[in-house]
Each structure stands twice: as structure tokens, then as C-alpha cells.
C-alpha positions in Angstrom: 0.0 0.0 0.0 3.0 2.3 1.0 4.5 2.1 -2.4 1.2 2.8 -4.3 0.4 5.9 -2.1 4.3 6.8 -2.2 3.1 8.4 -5.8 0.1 10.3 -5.1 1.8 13.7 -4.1 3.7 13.6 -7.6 0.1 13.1 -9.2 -1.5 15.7 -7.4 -0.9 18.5 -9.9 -2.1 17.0 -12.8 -5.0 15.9 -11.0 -6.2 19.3 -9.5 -5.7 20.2 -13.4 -8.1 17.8 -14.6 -10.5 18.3 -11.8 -10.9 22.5 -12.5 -11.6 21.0 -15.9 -14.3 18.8 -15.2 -15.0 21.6 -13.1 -15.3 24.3 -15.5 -17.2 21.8 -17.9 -20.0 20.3 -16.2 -22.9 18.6 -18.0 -26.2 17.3 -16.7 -27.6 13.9 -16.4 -27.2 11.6 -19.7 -25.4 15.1 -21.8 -21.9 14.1 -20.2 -20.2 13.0 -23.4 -17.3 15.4 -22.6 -16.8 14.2 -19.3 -16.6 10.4 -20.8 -14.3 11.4 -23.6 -11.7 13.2 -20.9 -12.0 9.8 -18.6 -11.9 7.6 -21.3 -8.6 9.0 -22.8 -6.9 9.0 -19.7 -7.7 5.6 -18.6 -6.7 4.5 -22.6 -3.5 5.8 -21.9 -2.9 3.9 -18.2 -3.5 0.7 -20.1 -7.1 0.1 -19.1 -9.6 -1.7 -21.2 -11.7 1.1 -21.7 -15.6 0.8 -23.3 -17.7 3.8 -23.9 -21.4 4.1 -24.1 -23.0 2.3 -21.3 -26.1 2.9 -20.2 -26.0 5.9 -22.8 -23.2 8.0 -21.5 -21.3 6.0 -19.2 -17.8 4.6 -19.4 -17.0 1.3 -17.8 -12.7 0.2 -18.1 -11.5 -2.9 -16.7 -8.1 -3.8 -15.6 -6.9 -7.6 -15.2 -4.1 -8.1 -13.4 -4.0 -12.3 -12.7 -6.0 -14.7 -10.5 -8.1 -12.8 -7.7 -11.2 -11.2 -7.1 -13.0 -8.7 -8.8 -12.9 -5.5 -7.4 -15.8 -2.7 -9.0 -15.3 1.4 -8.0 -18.0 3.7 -9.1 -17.6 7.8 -9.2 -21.0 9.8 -10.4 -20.1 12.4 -13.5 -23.5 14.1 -14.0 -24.0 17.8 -12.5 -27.0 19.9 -11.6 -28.8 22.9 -12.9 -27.8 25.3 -11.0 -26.3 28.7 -11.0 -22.7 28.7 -9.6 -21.9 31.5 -7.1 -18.2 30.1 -6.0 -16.4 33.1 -7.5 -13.2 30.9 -8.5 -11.3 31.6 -11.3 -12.2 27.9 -12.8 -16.0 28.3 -11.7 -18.7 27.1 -14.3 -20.5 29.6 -17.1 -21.9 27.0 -18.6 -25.5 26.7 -19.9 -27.2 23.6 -21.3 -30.8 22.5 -22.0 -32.8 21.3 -19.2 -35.6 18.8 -18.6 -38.1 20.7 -20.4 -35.6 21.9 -23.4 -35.0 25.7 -22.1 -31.6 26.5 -21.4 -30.1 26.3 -18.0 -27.4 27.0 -15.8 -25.0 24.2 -15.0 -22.9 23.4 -12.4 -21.1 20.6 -10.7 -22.8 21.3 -7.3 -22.1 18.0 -5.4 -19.1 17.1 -6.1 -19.2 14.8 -8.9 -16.5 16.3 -10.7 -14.1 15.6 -7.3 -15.5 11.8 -7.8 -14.4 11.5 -10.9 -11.1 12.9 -10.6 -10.5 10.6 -8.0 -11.1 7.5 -9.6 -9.0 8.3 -12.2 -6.9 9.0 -10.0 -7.0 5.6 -8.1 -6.8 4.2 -11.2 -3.9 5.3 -12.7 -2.2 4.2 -9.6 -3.4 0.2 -10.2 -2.1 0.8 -13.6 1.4 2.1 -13.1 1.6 -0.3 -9.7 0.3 -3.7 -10.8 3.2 -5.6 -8.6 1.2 -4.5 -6.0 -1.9 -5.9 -5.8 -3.7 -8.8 -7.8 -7.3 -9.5 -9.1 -9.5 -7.5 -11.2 -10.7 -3.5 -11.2 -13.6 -2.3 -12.6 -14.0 1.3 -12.5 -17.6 2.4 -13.4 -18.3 6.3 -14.5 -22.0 6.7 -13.8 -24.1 8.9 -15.5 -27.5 10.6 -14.4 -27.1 9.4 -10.9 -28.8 13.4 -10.0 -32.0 12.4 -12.2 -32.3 8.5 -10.6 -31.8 6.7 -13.9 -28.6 6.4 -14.4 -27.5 3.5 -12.6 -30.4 1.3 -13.9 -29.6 2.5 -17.3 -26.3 1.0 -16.9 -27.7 -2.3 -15.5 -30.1 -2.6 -18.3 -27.4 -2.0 -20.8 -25.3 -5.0 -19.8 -23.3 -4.1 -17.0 -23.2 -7.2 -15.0 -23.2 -9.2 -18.6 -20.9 -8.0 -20.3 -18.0 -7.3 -18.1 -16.1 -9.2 -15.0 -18.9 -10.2 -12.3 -17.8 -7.8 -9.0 -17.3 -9.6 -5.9 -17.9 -6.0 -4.3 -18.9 -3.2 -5.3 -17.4 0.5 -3.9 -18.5 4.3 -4.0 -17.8 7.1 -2.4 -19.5 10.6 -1.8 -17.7 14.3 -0.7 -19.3 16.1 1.4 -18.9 19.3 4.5 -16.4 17.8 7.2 -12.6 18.1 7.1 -10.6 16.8 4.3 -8.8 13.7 5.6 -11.9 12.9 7.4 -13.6 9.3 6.0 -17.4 8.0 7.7 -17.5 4.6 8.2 -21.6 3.8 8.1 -22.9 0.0 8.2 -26.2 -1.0 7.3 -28.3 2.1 6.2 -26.2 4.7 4.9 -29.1 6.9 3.0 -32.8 6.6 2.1 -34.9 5.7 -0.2 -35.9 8.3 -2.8 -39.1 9.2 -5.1 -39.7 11.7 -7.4 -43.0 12.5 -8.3 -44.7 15.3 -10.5 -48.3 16.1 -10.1 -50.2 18.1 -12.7 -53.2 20.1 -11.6 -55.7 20.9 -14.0 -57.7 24.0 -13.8 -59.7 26.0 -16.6 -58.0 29.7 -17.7 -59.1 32.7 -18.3 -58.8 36.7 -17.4 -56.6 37.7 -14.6 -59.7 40.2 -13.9 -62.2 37.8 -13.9 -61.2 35.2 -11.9 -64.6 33.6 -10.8 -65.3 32.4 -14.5 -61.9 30.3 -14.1 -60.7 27.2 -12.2 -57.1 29.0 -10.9 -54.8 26.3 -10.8 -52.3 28.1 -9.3 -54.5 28.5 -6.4 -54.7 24.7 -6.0 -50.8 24.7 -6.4 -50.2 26.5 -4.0 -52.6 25.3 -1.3 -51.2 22.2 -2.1 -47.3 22.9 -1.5 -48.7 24.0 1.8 -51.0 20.8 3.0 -47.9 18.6 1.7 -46.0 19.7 4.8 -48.1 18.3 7.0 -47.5 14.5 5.6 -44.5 14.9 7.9 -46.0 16.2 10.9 -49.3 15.1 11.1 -49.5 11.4 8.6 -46.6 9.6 9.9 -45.1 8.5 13.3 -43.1 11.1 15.1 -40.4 8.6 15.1 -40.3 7.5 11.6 -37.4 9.5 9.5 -39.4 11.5 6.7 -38.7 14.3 4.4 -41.1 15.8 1.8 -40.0 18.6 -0.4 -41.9 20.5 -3.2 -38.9 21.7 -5.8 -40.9 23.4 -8.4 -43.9 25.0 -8.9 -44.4 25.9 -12.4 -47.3 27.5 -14.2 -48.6 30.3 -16.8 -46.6 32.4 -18.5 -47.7 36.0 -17.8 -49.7 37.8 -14.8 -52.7 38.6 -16.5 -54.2 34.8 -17.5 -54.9 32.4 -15.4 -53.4 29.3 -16.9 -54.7 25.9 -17.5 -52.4 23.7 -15.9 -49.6 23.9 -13.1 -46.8 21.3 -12.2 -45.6 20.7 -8.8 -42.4 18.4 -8.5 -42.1 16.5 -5.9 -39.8 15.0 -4.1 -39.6 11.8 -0.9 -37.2 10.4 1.0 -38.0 7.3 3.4 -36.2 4.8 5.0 -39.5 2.3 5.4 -40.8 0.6 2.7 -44.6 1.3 4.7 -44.3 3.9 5.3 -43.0 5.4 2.2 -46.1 4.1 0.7 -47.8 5.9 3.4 -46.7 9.1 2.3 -47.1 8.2 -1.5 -51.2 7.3 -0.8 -50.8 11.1 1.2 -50.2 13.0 -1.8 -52.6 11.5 -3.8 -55.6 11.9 -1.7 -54.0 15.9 -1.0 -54.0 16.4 -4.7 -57.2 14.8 -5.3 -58.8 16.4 -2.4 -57.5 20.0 -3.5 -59.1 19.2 -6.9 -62.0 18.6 -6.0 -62.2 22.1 -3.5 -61.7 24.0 -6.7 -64.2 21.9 -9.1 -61.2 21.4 -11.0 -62.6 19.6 -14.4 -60.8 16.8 -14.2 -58.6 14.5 -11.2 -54.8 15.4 -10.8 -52.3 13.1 -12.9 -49.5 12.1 -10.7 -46.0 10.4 -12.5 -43.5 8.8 -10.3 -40.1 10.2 -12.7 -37.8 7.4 -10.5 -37.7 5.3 -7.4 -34.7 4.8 -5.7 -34.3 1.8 -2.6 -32.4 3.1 0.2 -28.3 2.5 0.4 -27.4 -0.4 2.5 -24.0 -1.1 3.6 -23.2 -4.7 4.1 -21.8 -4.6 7.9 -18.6 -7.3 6.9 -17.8 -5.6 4.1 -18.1 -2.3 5.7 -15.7 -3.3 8.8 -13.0 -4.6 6.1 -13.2 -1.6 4.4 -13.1 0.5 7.7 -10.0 -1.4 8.5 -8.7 -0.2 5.3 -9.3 3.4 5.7 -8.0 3.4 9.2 -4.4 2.2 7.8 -4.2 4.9 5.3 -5.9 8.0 7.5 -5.6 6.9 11.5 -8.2 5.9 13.6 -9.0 8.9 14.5 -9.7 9.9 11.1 -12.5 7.5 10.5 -16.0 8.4 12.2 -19.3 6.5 12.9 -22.1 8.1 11.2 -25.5 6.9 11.1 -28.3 6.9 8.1 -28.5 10.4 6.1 -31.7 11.4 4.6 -30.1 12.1 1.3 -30.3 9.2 -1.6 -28.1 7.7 -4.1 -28.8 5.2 -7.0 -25.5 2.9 -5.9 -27.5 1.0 -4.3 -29.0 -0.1 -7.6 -25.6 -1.6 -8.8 -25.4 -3.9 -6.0 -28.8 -4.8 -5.7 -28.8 -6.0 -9.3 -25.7 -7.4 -9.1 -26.4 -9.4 -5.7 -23.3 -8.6 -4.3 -21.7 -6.8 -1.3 -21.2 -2.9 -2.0 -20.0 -0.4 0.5 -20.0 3.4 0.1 -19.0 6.4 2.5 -18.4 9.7 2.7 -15.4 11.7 2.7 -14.9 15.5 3.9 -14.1 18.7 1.1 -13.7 21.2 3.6 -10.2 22.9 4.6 -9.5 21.1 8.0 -9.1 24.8 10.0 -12.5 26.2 8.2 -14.2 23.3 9.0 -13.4 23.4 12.5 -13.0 26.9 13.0 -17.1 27.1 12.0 -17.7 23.9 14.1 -16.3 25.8 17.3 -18.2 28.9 16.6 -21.7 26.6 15.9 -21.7 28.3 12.1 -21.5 25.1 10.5 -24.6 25.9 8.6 -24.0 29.1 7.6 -20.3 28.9 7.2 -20.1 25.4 5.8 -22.0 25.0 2.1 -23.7 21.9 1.9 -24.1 19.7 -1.0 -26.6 21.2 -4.5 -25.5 24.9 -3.0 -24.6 27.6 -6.1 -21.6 28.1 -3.8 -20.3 24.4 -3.0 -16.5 24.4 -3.2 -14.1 21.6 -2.4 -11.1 22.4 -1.6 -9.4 20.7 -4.5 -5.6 19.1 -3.0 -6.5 17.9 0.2 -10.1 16.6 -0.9 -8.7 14.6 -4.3 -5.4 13.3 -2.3 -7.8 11.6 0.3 -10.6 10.9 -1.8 -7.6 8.7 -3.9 -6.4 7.3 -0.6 -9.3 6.1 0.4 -10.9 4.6 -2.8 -7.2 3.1 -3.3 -7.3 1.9 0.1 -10.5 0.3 0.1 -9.8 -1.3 -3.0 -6.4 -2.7 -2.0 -8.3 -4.3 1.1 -9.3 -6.9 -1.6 -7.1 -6.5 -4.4 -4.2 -7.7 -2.1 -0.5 -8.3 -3.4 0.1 -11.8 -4.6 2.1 -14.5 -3.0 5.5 -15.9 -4.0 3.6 -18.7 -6.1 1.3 -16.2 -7.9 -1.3 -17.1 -6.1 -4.1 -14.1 -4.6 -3.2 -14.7 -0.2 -6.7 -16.5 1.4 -7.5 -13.1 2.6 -8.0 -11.9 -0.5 -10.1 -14.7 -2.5 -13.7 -14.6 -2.4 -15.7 -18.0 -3.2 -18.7 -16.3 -2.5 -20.0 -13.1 -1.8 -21.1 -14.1 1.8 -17.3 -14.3 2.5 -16.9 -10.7 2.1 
């Protein structure tokens, strides 16, 4: 392990480089053709086995390095539509065409573009140090894991078929905490995820004459409010829920009272009952605020994805633990519990019925961080993930966010023995082993 990490400070130029690239050069879910050009020409040139188009714009390379097991790393590239506010000199101006076709604002706002440096980064290290370890590498660039379709676009298009069968599968996240700091999390790690839009169907008509109209906008908006009460009022007090309307969109100009208005919405649960619960919730609120208006006809309500909630297989996650704690300290790994947010890892393992493990590592400059923690300004001092002004700080964050994906990785993809053979410790007969 020593002599693979021995190269990571020579690498970290080039990589801070290519990460205010990605950086500068963001692209939303499914448009990241860029972003799997630059990957795919860099692994190429390591000496991976490198094939593009999977799942639509993902890349999957493969690296086989003798008897051993198979070892899959996945890094998100996708990035979200929103403004960016950061200021830096390598900050994004780019605009691209959103769901609905208008242009938007782009931005790599959770860190996706750090993910994907760092694999490459990891990578190129098992490339240039194959004495070192033995088995097989996948590494998996992901697209549209922001719109919930990505990683089951990847599945569908072959992933498990068509390349080495993992015998774990490992992802990692950056988020606010100190750079050097890793979260070890077994079992739960975050939440199931829905995304729903619900259109409301009113009849227009003069802004002056509102009593000869149906006002959607009026049912829209009583409805963003009733939705808050799912959480406070529908489910148990102890059960972990979170429902959040992120658009409202209707008419086009303050004097007509349009037909139609869109809410989207969005769920996160940890309990199969009682996400279904809240689901049943927002139909009968929608269909109930319909029928208060005399709206001509029942909402329509579309579910855009469903997510299951990120598990952490608790072996796995100890081995992998062990791991991180060799490269950072003790100290330097933390128990965390479940986090509201979601991810669509959990799809790769789930599909492939294997072991995965994924944590979080910190983006923040260690003193900041801490500096804020002290003065309890973590919130407004510290930018959380999907802010316009989310900035990791790019040599610490990459240089640990390699380490650790290396590290986890190595704790399978151990160095052979003197007769070629992968040590016990290493082989996997079954994924129950792991």
C-alpha cells in the first residue's frame, strides 16, 4: 500500500488540473459526453480496457491483473442545474438545455466532478503499480445518478453481462467535514428516494375575472402547503421522513390564469410502509384540493424514478473500515449513522447481488471546517451539497478521496504471493465471504 500511495503527491498536480476541468465543464444527467471522452482517454493511456457508451453515457474500463477477485469502483459524473456562485477563477459559465428543453445554468454542485477525478486517480495508480496488488478493477463512471436513472440505465445496458462479475462493489461521496476525514456507516447509509410530478388541471381565463376560471395556481399553492403536513401530522413522530416541493411551475404571464400547473415532488423514506404511506398522502391531498376548486378533471400524478435506500453490508463495511483506518488513523474514521439524502449505488449492488460499500469523505479545509464547528456556524459557514456556492477544496479533498478509494480497494485486491497465487485473505468463493 505504502509504495502505491508513495506516488500520489507527484500526481496531485495533474489531478487538481483535470478536476478545475471537469470543473469548469459540467454537464447534466445523460449530456456528459465530454466528461466520458476526458475519462476515457486517460484511462486508454494507463492501459485500461476502456468501453464507452454504457447505459448511454457512461464509461466502464477494466483492468486484469491475474487470478483474484473482482474488485468494481463507481464515481457519479452528471452535475445539476444550478447557478454557480463560488467566484473561483475555474468556476462554471456553462449553460445547457434542461428537462423541459429551455436553457439552463450548469454546475457541478455535489461534487461529482471531485468523484471522478479521483477514480481516475486511483486508477492510474493500479495501472502504473500492478506488482502491487492482484485480481481485477472495474471502475464504473455513472451517468444521471442526479436524475435517478442512471445507474439502472447501466444495468439494463449490460453491466453485470458484459464485463467481470464484481465480488464488491465500492462508492464514495464528498461532502462538508474536514478533508482527511472518512465516515464509516454500516447497514443504512441513505434513504430511499421518489420523485413525483403532479399536474393540476384547472380552466384559464382573465386575470380580472377570476370567478369564470378554475385558478390552478391557487390549488398549487394550497397544495405545496398541505404537503407539509404529511411529515407532521400522517406519519409517526419517530419515523425519518422528508417531503420537499422543488418546483412550482405555471402560466406564462400575470394577467391569465393558466390551465395547468406542475408541482415536482420529491420523498425520502427509510420504510418501505411507510413510504407508501406518504405516496397514498399526496394523492388523496391532490385529489382532495381538486375537488375544492371543481377542478374539471382528477390530478395526474407520475413517479419520474424510485430509488431503494443505500445499505452497507456490515462485513464488508468493517473490512473496508479497517482499510481506511491504515491509510488516515483511527482517528480519522468516524461512525455516522443513516443520512436522509439518496443515491442510485445501491441499484448496482442490488442488481448485481453482491456486497457494496459506500462512504463519505470530507471537502472542507480542515481549519474552516473546525474553526465554524467551534463557533456553531456550520450551517452558515459550511456549504452543503446542491449549494450555487459548494467548493471543495481541490488538494486535500482529491489526495484523500484517492487514498481512500485506493485503500478500500487494496483491502481486496491484495499483493500476490511468491507462487502467484491471490493470499486466502483476498479470495472470495462467495460473496457471503466478504
Amino acid at each position: 500500500m505504502n509504495a502505491i500511495f508513495a506516488r500520489i503527491d507527484a500526481t496531485l498536480p495533474g489531478l487538481e488540473e483535470l478536476y478545475q476541468d471537469l470543473h469548469a465543464h459540467p454537464e447534466l444527467a445523460f449530456q456528459e459526453k465530454r466528461t466520458a471522452s476526458v475519462v476515457a482517454d486517460r484511462l486508454t493511456r494507463s492501459g485500461w480496457d476502456v468501453t464507452t457508451g454504457i447505459g448511454r453515457t457512461g464509461v466502464v474500463a477494466v483492468l486484469r491483473n491475474g487470478p483474484g477477485p473482482v474488485v468494481m469502483l463507481r464515481a457519479d459524473m452528471d452535475a445539476l442545474p444550478v447557478r454557480e456562485q463560488t467566484g473561483l477563477p475555474y468556476a462554471s459559465t456553462v449553460t445547457a438545455p434542461g428537462q423541459d428543453g429551455t436553457q439552463v445554468p450548469v454546475m457541478h454542485a455535489c461534487g461529482h466532478d471531485i468523484h471522478v477525478t479521483c477514480l481516475i486517480g486511483a486508477c492510474e495508480l493500479f495501472a502504473a503499480h500492478r506488482d502491487q496488488w492482484q485480481g481485477t478493477a472495474v471502475a464504473v463512471f455513472q451517468p444521471a445518478e442526479e436524475s435517478g436513472l442512471g445507474a439502472h440505465a447501466m444495468v439494463d445496458d449490460g453491466l453485470f453481462a458484459r464485463f467481470p462479475r464484481p465480488d464488491v462493489i465500492l462508492g464514495q461521496h464528498v461532502g462538508p467535514g474536514p478533508a482527511g476525514m472518512v465516515a464509516k456507516i454500516p447497514g443504512t447509509v441513505m434513504g430511499a428516494a421518489d420523485s413525483l410530478t403532479i399536474k393540476l388541471f384547472g380552466r384559464g381565463g382573465h386575470g380580472s375575472k377570476p370567478e369564470s376560471a378554475v385558478d390552478p395556481v391557487v390549488m398549487a399553492a394550497s397544495l405545496v402547503g398541505r404537503l407539509q403536513t404529511i411529515v407532521s401530522r400522517t406519519v409517526p413522530a419517530q419515523e425519518s421522513v422528508v417531503v420537499t416541493v422543488g418546483y412550482l411551475r405555471a402560466g406564462l404571464t400575470a394577467s391569465v390564469i393558466p390551465d395547468e400547473a406542475e408541482l415536482g415532488v420529491n420523498i425520502r423514506t427509510f420504510s418501505p410502509s411507510v413510504r407508501q404511506q406518504v405516496v397514498e398522502a399526496i394523492s388523496r391531498f391532490a385529489k382532495a384540493e381538486a375537488l375544492a376548486a371543481d377542478a374539471p378533471r382528477e390530478p395526474v400524478i407520475t413517479s419520474r424514478y424510485q430509488l431503494p435506500a443505500t445499505v452497507n453490508e456490515p462485513a464488508a463495511t468493517e473490512r473496508v473500515a479497517a482499510a481506511h483506518e491504515g491509510v488516515f488513523g483511527a482517528d480519522a474514521v468516524i461512525a455516522m449513522g443513516p443520512n436522509t439524502a439518496s443515491e442510485d449505488f445501491g441499484v448496482l449492488g442490488t442488481a448485481a447481488g453482491v456486497p457494496s460499500v459506500f462512504w463519505f469523505f470530507g471537502g472542507n479545509d480542515p481549519e474552516e471546517f473546525h474553526t465554524a464547528l467551534l463557533n456553531d456556524r456550520l450551517a452558515e459557514d459550511i456549504p452543503q451539497n446542491h449549494s450555487s456556492v459548494f467548493a471543495p477544496v481541490p488538494g486535500p479533498t482529491i489526495a484523500a478521496g484517492v487514498r481512500a478509494m485506493t485503500g478500500a480497494a487494496l483491502a481486496y485486491l491484495t499483493a500476490p504471493t511468491a507462487d502467484g497465487e491471490a493470499p486466502a485473505a483476498a479470495r472470495l468463493s462467495s460473496p457471503a465471504q466478504v
